[in-house]
N, C-alpha and C positions, 0 to 999 in steps of 0.2 A: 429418495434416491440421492439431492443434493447433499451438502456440507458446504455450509455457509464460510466453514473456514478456507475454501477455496474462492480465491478472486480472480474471477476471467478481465483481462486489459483488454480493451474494444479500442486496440491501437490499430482502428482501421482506418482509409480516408474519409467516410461520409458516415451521416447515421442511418442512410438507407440499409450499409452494408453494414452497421453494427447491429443494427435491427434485423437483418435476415442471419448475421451469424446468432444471434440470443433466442431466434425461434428455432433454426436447425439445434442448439442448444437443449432447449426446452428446459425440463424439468430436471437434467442432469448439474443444473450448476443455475445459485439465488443468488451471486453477488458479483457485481461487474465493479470494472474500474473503467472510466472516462477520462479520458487524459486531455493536455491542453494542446497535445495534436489535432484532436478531431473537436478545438473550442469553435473553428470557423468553417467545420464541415457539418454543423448542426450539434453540436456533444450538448451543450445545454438540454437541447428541445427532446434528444435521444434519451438522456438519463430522468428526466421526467415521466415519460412515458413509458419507460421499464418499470419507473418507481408506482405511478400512479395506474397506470392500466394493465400490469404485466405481474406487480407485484414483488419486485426482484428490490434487491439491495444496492445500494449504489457510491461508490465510491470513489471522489469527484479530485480530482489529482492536478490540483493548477500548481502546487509547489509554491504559494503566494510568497512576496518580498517585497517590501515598501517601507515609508516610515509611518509609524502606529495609526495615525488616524486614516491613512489611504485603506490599509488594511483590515479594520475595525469595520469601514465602511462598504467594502466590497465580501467581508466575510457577514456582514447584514444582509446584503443584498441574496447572497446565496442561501442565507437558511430558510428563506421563504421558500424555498423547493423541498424543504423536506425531505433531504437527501439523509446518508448515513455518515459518511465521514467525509474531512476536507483535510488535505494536505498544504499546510503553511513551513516554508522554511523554522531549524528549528533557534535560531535567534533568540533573547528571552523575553525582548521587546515587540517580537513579532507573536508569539505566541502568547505572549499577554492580550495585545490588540486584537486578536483572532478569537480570545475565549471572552473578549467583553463584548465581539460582533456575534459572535452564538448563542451569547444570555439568553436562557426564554425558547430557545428552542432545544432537541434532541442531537443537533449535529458534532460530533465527535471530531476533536480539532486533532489531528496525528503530525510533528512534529517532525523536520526530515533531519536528520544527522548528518551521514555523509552521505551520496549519493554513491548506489553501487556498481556505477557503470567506473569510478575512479580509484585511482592507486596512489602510492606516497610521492610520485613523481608531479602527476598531475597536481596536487595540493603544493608541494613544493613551487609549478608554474604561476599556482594563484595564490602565492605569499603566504599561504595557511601555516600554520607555526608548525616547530618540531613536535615527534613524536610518530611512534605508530598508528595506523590507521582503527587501531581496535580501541587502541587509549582513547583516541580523539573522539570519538563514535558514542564511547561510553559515558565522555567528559561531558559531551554535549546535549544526550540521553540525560544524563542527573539533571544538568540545568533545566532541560525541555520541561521535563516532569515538576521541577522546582517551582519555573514559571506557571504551572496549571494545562499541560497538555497532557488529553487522555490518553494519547499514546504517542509511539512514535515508529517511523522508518529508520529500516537499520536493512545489514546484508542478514542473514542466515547464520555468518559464522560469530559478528556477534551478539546475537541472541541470549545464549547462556548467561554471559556477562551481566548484559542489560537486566536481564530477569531478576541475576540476582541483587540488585539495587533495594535498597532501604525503600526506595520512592516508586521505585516499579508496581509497588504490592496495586492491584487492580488497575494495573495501566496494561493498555493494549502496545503489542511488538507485531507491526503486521510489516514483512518482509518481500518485496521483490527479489532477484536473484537467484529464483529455484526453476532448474530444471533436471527433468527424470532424467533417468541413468542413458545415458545413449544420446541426449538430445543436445544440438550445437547452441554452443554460450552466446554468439550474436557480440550482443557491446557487453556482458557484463563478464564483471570481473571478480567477484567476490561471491561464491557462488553455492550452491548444497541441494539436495534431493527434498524431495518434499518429505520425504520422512525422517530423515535428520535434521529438516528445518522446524518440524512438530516436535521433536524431540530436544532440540533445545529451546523450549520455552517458546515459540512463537504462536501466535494466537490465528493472523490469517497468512498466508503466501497468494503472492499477486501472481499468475502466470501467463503470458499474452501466447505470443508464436510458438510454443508447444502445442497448442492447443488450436488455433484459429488456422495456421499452416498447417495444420494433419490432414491426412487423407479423409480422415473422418473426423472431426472437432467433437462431437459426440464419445465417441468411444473414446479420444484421449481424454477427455474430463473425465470420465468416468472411473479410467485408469489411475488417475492421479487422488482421486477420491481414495480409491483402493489403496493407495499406497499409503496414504494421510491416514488412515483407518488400520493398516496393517498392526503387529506385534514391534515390529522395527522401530515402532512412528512413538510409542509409549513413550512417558520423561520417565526420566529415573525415578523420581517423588511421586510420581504419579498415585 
């Protein structure tokens, strides 16, 4: 019934509540996201135990930033949970340190571009150079990829782009920023339907408050499965 290319964000405060929203869940959705909200509400000891007793897929989102050996050393630390992927800013120096701290093990380093809650103004306030926000995204993406990162974050819209990259071929584009048709945007900014986020090239869509806010958290993952799975959802090359 799942589709691993949906990823539920367990952007809740405790992991009691991440844990009672993944059984009300159940079998309709195998890959969570753990973010570094819920790192001092238990997120650790939670994505462990979806991984190793629950069986689910896990994807651990601290967004890491440091200089190479802090990095190196705390992406060691983490792969001994045998998680699925880890989210390190995408830097080419930080994404080098992060793929020598996952040596040896299965953990999938995803590379963050721009963050999709931001626009050209916001980059503008943090000195980020000229240019548009899809150039910059893409720019960063080559490098990401350049330096040894399995994949990376981006928004939805560019997706296409990034895919089609010399360096993309077997690299993962897993995108936040998708919500169904009808559903209110929250903080982001750069944004697409989960069926035209599978349709330009993207591998998974992260989605939290669609789904954890619904009336039924159940039935909207389910929904959104449907949607990902639709005729809509095909890529053109497909």
């Amino acid at each position: 019934m799942s589709d691993d290319r949906l990823i539920v964000a367990l952007d809740v405060p405790n992991a009691l509540q991440g844990l009672q929203l993944a059984e009300t869940l159940g079998d309709s959705v195998s890959f969570y996201k753990v973010g570094l909200g819920m790192l001092t509400g238990g997120g650790l000891a939670l994505a462990n135990e979806l991984k190793q007793e629950h069986g689910k897929r896990i994807f651990l989102d601290m967004k890491l930033f440091d200089i190479g050996a802090t990095v190196e050393a705390a992406v060691r630390g983490l792969a001994q949970y045998d998680l699925d992927f880890l989210t390190v800013h995408g830097d080419p120096h930080v994404v080098r340190a992060a793929k020598e701290g996952a040596a040896g093990s299965n953990l999938k380093i995803l590379a963050v571009t721009i963050l999709t809650s931001l626009e050209r103004s916001d980059l503008d306030d943090s000195l980020i150079k000229d240019g548009a926000v899809p150039e910059l995204v893409v720019e960063r993406a080559g490098r990401a990829f350049e330096a040894g990162a399995d994949g990376v974050i981006s928004s939805p819209n560019e997706a296409a782009m990034i895919r089609a990259l010399p360096e993309a071929s077997d690299r993962l584009i897993v995108t936040p920023g998708v919500r169904p048709a009808g559903a209110e945007l929250g903080d982001q900014k750069r944004v697409a339907t989960p069926a035209n986020a599978v349709k330009n090239g993207v591998d998974h869509i992260v989605v939290g408050r669609p789904v954890w806010q619904a009336t039924d958290p159940r039935a909207a993952a389910i929904s959104i499965v449907s949607e990902m799975q639709s005729p809509q959802a095909v890529q053109p090359n497909a």
